[in-house]
VEXKOL-643535 format. One record per residue (C-alpha): residue in one letter; x, y, z. Coordinates in nm, 4 decimals, padded with zeros to 6 digits. Each point is the difference from the previous one (the first is absolute). Layout:
N
BAVO  torkol        c1        c2        c3
BAVO       A         X         Y         Z
...
END
This chain:
399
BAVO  torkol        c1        c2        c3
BAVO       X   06.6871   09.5805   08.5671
BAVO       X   00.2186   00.0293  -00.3310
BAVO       X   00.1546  -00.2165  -00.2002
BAVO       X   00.4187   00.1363  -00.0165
BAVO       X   00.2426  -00.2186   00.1556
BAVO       X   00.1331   00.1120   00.2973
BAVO       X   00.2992   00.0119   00.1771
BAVO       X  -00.1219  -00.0773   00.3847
BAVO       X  -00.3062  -00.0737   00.2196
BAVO       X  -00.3046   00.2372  -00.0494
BAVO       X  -00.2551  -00.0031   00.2599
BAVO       X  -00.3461   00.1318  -00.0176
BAVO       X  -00.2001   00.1035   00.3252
BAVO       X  -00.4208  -00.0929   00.0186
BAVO       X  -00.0176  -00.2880  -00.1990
BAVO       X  -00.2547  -00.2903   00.0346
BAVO       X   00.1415  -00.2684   00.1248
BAVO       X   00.0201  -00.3515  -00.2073
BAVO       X   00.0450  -00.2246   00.2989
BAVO       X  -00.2584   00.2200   00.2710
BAVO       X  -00.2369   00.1624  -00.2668
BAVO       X  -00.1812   00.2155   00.2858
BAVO       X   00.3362   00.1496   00.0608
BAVO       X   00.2377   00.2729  -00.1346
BAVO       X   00.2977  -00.1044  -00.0859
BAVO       X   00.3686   00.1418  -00.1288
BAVO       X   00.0658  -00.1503  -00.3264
BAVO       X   00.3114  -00.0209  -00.2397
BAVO       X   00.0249   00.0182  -00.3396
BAVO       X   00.1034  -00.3382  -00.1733
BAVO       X   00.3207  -00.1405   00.1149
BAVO       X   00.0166  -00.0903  -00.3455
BAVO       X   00.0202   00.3204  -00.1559
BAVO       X   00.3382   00.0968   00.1996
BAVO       X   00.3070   00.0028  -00.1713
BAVO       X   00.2571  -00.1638   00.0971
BAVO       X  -00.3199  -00.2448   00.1801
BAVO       X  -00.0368  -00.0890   00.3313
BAVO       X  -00.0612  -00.3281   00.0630
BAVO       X  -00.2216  -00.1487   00.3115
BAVO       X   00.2319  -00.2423   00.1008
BAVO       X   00.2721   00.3277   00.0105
BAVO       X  -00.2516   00.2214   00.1706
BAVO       X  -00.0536  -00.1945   00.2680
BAVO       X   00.3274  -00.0937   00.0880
BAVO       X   00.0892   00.3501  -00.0037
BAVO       X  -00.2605   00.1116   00.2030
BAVO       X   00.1107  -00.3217   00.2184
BAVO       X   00.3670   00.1458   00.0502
BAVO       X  -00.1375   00.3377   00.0535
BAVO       X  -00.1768  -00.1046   00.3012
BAVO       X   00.2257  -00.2927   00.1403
BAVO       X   00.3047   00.2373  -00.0131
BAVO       X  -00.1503   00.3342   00.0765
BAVO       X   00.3109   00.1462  -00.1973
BAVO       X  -00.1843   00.3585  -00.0664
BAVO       X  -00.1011   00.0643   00.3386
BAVO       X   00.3660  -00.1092   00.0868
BAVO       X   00.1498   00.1747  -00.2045
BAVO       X  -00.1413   00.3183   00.0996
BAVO       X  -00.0094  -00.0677   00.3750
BAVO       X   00.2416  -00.2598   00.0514
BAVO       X   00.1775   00.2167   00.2080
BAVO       X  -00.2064  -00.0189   00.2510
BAVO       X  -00.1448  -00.3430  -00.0510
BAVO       X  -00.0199  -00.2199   00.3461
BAVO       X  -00.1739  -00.3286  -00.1135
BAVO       X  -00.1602  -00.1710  -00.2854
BAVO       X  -00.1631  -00.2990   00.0538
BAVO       X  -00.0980  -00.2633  -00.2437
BAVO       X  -00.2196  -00.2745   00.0907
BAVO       X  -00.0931  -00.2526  -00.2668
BAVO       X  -00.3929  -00.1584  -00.0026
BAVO       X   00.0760  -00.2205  -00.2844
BAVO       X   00.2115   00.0181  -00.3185
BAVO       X  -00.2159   00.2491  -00.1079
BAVO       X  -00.0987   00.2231   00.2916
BAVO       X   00.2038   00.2007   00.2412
BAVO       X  -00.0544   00.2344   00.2389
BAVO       X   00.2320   00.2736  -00.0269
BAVO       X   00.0703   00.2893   00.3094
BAVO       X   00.2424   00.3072  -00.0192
BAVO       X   00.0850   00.1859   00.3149
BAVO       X   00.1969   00.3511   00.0075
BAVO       X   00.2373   00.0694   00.3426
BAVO       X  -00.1986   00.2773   00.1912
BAVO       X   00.3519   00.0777   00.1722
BAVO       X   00.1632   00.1161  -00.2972
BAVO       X  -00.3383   00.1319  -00.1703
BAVO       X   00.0182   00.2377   00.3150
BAVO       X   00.3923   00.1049  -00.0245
BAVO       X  -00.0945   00.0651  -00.3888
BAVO       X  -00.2926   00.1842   00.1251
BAVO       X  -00.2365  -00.2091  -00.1701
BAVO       X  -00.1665  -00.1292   00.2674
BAVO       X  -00.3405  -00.0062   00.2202
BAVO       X   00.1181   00.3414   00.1743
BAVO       X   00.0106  -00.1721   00.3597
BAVO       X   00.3737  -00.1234   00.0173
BAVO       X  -00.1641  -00.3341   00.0849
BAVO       X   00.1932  -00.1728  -00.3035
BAVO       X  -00.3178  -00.1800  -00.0970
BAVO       X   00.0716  -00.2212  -00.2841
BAVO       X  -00.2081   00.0306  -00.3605
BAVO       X  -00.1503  -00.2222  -00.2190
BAVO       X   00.0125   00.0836  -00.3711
BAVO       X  -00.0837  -00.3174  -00.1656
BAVO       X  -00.2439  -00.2960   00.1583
BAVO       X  -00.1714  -00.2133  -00.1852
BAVO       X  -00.0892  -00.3567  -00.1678
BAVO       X   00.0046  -00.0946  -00.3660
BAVO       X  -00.1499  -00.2750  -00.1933
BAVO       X   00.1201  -00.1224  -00.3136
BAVO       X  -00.2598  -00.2284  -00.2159
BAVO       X   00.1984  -00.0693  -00.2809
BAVO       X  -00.3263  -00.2169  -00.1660
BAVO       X  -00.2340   00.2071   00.0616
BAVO       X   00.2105   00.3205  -00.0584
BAVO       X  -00.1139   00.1564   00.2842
BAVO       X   00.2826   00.2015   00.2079
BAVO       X  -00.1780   00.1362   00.3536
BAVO       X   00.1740   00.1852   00.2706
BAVO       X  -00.1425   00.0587   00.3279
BAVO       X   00.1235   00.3321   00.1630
BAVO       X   00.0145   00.0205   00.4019
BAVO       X   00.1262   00.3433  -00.0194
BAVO       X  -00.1488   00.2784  -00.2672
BAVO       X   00.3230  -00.0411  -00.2801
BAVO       X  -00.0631   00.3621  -00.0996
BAVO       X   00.0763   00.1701   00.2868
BAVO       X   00.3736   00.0590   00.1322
BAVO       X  -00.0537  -00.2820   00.2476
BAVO       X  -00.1656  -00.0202   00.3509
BAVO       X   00.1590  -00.0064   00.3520
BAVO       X  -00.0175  -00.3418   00.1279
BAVO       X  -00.1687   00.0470   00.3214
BAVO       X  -00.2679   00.1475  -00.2325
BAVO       X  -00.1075  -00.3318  -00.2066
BAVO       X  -00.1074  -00.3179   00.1425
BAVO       X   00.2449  -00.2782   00.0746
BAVO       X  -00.2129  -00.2908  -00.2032
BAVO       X  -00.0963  -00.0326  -00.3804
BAVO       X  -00.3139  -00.1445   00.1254
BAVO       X  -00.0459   00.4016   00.1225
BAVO       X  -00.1805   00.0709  -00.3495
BAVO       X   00.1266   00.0722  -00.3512
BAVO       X   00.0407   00.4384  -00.0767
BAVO       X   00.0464  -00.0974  -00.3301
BAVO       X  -00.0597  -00.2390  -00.2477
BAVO       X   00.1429  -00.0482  -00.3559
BAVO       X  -00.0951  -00.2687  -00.2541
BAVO       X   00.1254   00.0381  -00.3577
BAVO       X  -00.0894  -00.2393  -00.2866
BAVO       X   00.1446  -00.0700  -00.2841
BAVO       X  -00.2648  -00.1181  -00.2591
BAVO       X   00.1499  -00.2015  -00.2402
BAVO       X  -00.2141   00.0456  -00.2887
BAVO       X   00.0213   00.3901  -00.0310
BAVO       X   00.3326  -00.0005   00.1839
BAVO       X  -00.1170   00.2893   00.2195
BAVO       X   00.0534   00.0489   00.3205
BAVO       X  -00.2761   00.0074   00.2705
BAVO       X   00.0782   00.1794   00.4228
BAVO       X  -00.2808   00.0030   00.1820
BAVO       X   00.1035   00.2139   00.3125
BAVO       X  -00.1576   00.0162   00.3237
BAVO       X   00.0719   00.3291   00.2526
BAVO       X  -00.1520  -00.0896   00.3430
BAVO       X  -00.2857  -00.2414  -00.1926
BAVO       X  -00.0805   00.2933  -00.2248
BAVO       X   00.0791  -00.1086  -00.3447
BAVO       X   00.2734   00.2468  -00.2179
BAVO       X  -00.0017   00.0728  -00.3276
BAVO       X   00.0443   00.3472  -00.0049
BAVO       X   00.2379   00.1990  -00.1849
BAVO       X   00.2119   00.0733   00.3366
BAVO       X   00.0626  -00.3489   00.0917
BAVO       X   00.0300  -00.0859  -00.4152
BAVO       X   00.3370   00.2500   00.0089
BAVO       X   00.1240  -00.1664   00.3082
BAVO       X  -00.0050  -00.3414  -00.1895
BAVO       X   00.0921   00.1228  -00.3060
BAVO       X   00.3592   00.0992   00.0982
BAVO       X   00.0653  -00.2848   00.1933
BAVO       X  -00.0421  -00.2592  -00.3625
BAVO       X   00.1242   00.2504  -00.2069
BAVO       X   00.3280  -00.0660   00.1895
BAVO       X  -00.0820  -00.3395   00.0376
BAVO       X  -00.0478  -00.0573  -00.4132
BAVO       X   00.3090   00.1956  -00.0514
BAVO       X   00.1814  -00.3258   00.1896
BAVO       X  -00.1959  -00.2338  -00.1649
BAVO       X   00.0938   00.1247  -00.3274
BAVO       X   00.4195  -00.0297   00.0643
BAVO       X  -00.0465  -00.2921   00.1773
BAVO       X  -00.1587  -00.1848  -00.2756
BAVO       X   00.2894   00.1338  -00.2764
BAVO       X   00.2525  -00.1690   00.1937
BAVO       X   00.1917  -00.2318  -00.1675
BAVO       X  -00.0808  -00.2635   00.2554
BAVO       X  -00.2759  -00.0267   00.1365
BAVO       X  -00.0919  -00.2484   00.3151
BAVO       X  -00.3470  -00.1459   00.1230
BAVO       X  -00.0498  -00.0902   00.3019
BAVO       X  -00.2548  -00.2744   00.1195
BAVO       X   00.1716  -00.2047  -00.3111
BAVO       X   00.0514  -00.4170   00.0465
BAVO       X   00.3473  -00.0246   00.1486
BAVO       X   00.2787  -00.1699  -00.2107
BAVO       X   00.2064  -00.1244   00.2906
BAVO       X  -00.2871  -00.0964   00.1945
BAVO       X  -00.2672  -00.1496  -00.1866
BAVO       X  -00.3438   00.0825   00.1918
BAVO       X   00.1035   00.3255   00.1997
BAVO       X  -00.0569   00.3457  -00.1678
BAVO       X   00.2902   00.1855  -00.0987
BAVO       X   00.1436   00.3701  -00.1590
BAVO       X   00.0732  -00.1175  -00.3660
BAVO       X   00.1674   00.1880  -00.2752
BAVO       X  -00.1195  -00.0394  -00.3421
BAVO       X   00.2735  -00.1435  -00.2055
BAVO       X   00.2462   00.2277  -00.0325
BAVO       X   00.0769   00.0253  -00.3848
BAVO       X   00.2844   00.2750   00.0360
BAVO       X   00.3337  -00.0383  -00.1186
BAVO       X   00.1443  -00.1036   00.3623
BAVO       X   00.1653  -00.3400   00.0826
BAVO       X  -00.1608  -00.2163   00.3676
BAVO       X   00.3975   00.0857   00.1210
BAVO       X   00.0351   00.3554  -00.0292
BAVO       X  -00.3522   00.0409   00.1499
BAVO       X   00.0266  -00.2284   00.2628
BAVO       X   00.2907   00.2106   00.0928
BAVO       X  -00.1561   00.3428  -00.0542
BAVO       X  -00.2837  -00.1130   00.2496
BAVO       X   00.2342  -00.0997   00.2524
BAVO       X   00.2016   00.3431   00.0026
BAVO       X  -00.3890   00.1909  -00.0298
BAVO       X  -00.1398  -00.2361   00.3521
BAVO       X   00.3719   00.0602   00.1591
BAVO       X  -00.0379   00.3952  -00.0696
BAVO       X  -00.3598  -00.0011   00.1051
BAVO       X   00.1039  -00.1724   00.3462
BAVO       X   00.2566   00.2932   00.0219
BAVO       X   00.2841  -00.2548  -00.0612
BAVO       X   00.2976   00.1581  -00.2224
BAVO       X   00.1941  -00.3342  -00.0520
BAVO       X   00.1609   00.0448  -00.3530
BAVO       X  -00.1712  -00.2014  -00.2752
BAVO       X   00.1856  -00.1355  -00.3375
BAVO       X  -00.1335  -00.0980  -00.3164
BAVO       X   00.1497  -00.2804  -00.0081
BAVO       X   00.1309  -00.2736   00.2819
BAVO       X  -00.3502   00.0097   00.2156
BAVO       X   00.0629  -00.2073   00.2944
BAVO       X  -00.1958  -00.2029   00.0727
BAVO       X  -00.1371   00.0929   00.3334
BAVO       X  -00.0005   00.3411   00.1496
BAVO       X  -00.0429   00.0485   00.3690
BAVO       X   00.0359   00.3221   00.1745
BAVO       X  -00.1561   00.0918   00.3287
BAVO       X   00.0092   00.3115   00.2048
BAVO       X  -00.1329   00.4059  -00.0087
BAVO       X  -00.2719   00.2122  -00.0169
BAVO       X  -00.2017   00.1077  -00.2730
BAVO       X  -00.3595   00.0846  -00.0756
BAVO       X  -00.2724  -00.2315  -00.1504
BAVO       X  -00.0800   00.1637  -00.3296
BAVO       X  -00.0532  -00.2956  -00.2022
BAVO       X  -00.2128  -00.2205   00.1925
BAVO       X  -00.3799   00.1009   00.1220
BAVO       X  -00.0329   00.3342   00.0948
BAVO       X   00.2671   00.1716  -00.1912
BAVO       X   00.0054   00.2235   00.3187
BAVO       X   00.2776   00.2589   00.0692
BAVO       X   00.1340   00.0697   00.3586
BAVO       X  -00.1234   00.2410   00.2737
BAVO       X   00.1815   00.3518   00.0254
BAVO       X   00.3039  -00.1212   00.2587
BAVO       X  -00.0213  -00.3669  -00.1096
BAVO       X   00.2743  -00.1460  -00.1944
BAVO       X  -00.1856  -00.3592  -00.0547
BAVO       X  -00.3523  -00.1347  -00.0309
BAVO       X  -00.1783  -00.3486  -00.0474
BAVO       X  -00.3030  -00.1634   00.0514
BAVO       X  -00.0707  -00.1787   00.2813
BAVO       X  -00.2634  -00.2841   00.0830
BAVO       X  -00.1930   00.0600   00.2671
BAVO       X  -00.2562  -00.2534   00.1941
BAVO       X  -00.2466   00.0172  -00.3023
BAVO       X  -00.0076  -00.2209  -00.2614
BAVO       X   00.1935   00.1746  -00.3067
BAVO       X  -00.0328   00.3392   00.1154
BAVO       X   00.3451   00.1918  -00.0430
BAVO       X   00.0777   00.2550   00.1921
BAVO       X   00.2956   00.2924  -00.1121
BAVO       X   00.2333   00.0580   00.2673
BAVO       X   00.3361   00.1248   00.0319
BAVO       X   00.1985  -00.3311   00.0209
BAVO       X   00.3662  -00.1365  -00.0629
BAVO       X  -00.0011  -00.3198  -00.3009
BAVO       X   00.2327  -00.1918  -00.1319
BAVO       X  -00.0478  -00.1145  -00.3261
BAVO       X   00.1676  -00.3012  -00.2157
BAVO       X   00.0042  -00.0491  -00.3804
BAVO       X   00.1021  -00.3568  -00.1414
BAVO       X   00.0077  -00.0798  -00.3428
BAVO       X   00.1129  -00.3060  -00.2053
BAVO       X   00.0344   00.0689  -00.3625
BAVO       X  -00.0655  -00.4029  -00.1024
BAVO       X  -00.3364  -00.0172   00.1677
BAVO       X  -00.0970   00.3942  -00.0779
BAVO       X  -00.1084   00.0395   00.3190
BAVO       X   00.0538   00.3180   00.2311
BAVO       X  -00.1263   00.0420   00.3562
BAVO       X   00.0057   00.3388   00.2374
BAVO       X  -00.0508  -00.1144   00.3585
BAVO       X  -00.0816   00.2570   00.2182
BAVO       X  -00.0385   00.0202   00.3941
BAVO       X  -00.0544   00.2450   00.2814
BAVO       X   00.3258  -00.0002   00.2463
BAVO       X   00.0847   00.2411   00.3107
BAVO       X   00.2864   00.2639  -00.0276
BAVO       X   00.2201  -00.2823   00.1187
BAVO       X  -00.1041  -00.2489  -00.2346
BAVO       X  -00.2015  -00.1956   00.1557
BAVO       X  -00.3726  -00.1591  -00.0944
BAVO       X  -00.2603   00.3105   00.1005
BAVO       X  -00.2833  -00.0806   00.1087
BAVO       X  -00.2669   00.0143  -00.0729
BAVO       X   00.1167  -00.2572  -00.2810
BAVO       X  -00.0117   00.1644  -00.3740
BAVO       X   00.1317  -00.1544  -00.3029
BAVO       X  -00.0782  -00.0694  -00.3675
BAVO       X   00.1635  -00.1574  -00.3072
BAVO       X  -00.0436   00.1122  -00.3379
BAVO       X   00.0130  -00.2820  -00.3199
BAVO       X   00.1648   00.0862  -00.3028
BAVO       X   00.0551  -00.2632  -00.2875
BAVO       X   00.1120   00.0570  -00.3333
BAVO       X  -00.1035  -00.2568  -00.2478
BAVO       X   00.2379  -00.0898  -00.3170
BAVO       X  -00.2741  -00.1521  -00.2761
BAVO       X  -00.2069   00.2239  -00.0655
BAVO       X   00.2105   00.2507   00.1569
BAVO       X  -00.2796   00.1018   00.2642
BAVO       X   00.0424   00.1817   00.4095
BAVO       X  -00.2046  -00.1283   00.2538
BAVO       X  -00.0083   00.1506   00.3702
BAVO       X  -00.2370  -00.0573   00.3268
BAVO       X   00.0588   00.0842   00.3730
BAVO       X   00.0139  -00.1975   00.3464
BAVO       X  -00.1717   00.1723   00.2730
BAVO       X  -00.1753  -00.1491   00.3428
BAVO       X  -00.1831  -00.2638  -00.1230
BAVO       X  -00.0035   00.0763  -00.3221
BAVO       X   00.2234  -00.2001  -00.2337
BAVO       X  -00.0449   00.0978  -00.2957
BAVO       X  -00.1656   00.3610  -00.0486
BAVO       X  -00.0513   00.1972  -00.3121
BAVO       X  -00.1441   00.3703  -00.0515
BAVO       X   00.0011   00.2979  -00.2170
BAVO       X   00.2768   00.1624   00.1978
BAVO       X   00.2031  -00.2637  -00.0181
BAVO       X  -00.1062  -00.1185  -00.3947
BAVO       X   00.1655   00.3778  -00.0265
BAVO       X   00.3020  -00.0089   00.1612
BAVO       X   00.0801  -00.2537  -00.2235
BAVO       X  -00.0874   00.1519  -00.2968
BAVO       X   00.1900   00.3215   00.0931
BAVO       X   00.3043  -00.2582   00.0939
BAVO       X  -00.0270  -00.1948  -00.3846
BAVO       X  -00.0104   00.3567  -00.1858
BAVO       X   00.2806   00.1562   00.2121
BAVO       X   00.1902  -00.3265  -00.1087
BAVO       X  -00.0678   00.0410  -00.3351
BAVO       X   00.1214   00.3554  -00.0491
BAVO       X   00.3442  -00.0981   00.2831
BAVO       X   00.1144  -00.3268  -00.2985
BAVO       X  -00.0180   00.2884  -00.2992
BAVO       X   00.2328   00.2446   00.2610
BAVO       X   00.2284  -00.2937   00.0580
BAVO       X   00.0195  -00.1549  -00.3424
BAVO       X   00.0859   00.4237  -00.1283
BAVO       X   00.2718  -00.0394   00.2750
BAVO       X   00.1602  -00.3504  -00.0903
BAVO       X  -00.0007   00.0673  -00.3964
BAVO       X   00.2220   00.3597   00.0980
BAVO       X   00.1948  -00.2272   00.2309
BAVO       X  -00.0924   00.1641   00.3282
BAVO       X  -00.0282  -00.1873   00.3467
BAVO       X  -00.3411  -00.1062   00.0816
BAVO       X  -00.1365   00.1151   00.3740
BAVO       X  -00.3727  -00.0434  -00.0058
BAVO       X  -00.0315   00.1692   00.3422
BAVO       X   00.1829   00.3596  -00.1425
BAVO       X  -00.3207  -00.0392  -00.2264
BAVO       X  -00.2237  -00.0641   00.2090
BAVO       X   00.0948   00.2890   00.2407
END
């Protein structure tokens, strides 16, 4: 298996297996070996966004997406469902052939994290390498049986990685199903490798700062040349533009508290990083009677930011309301936490939903990161502007 560094993931197909040694397995070459390297604790929050958000199947079919549904097991397991609209499938003549406007799923499945063990496993209710199945096709309950089955381990003394695959109980190690895989982490190192070369970077799972005993998002000190006002403010502008608000933001004189209420816009930022249906000019999530299962739907929010510059805090409430303003029902809402911390000079963030309090995950670890870095490079655009004596507008930068 060589000995040159490498620039991605290689996989090889037929190898015997560490952890099942009657079994083929597919096997990586050493993590180590990869330059820039890809870290576990990267990898699998990568692969962790990939499957909470769906973004690649959304981004290619968004356009016709109808739900995605999100229901959380535990901090560390989720059951994930993606559902195409049959209706506009069959106006883009992409559906069944009937004209009956049944609906598709592309994406069902459940996912396991074992972040002490190392072990990521992902049950799959519906083949994932197929374009989808009709959904009068597949059974209604998980309990229905598992098409296929994917454990991969990452063995922390050779740093290779170990998927054990499972086709309809018939183990798959072949060089077919070894292709298939290897595209999908090939993309997924690619992330791994810019995320980690940010500037910033945020874990999340960390011990929260403002409350001692709950698990936060937590920067790592934040050495660059940046003062705690000018990116306290930058945040603010960054979670007013992500909201969709367009309230002008200074450099200097940051109230302190913002309040605005009122529009539409669609949740990029928050769990599913969805976009809307073909025809739909809003989305959200919406709870449903299950405990923490989301559900995307076309919905109306309103959304407010507050910030207050002496504490470092900065809240975005969000809520479902009718086209006439009023509470919907059913009931959504969720707050997000943002604090930035003067000494060290650290960001911390978790989110409100249900009866969750205080939540923490890879997606949302990310957002923040992405948030810090975009801050970072928005003070070195506004410091260029104030030494040539130009008028500071943070949101003409952000747009």
């Amino acid at each position: 298996m060589g000995n040159v560094a490498q620039t991605g993931v290689v996989l090889h197909a037929e190898v015997p297996s560490v952890s099942e040694p009657q079994k083929l397995c597919i096997q990586s070459e050493p993590l180590i070996k990869i330059d820039p390297p890809i870290l576990k604790e990267e990898l699998f929050d990568e692969i962790e966004i990939v499957f909470r958000t769906s973004r690649t199947l959304i981004k290619k079919h968004g356009h016709t997406l109808k739900r995605l549904e999100l229901q959380e097991h535990s901090p560390h397991s989720f059951t994930v469902k993606l559902v195409l609209d049959g209706k506009l499938l069959d106006a883009e003549g992409k559906g069944r052939g009937r004209g009956d406007g049944q609906d598709k799923i592309l994406r069902h499945c459940r996912c396991s994290f074992d972040r002490e063990e190392w072990i990521i496993t992902i049950e799959h209710f519906v083949h994932p390498h197929v374009s989808g199945h009709w959904e009068d096709e597949v059974p209604e309950s998980e309990g229905a049986g598992v098409p296929v089955m994917t454990m991969m381990i990452y063995h922390l003394e050779s740093t290779c990685l170990e998927y054990i695959v499972e086709v309809d109980g018939k183990p798959r190690a072949d060089k077919e199903m070894t292709a298939e895989i290897q595209k999908r982490i090939t993309e997924i190192g690619k992330l791994c490798q810019l995320a980690s070369l940010s500037p910033v970077l945020v874990r999340h799972d960390a011990p929260s700062i403002k409350e001692p005993g709950s698990l936060s998002n937590c920067s790592y000190p934040i050495a660059e040349d940046v003062t705690y006002e000018e990116l306290f403010t930058c945040m603010v502008a960054l979670i007013r533009s992500s909201a969709g608000d367009t309230k002008n933001h200074a450099l200097v004189d940051v109230e302190g508290e913002d309040d605005v209420e009122g529009g539409d816009f669609v949740d990029q930022r928050e769990t599913m990083a969805m976009a809307p249906a073909a025809g739909a000019d809003r989305a959200i999530l919406k709870a449903t009677s299950k405990p923490f299962l989301c559900t995307t739907e076309k919905r109306k929010i309103n959304r407010n930011v507050q910030s207050c510059p002496e504490t470092g805090e900065i809240t975005l409430s969000q809520i479902a309301v009718t086209d006439e303003g009023d509470i919907a029902w059913p009931a959504w809402s969720r707050v997000s936490h943002y604090f930035i911390h003067r000494d060290p000079l650290v960001a911390e963030s978790w989110f409100s939903y249900g009866a969750l309090e205080h939540g923490t995950n890879a997606v949302h670890a990310r957002q923040l990161q992405d948030f810090l870095n975009q801050a970072l490079d928005l003070v070195k655009t506004m410091r260029e502007q104030v030494s040539k004596g130009e008028e500071v507008n943070l949101i003409d930068k952000l747009g």
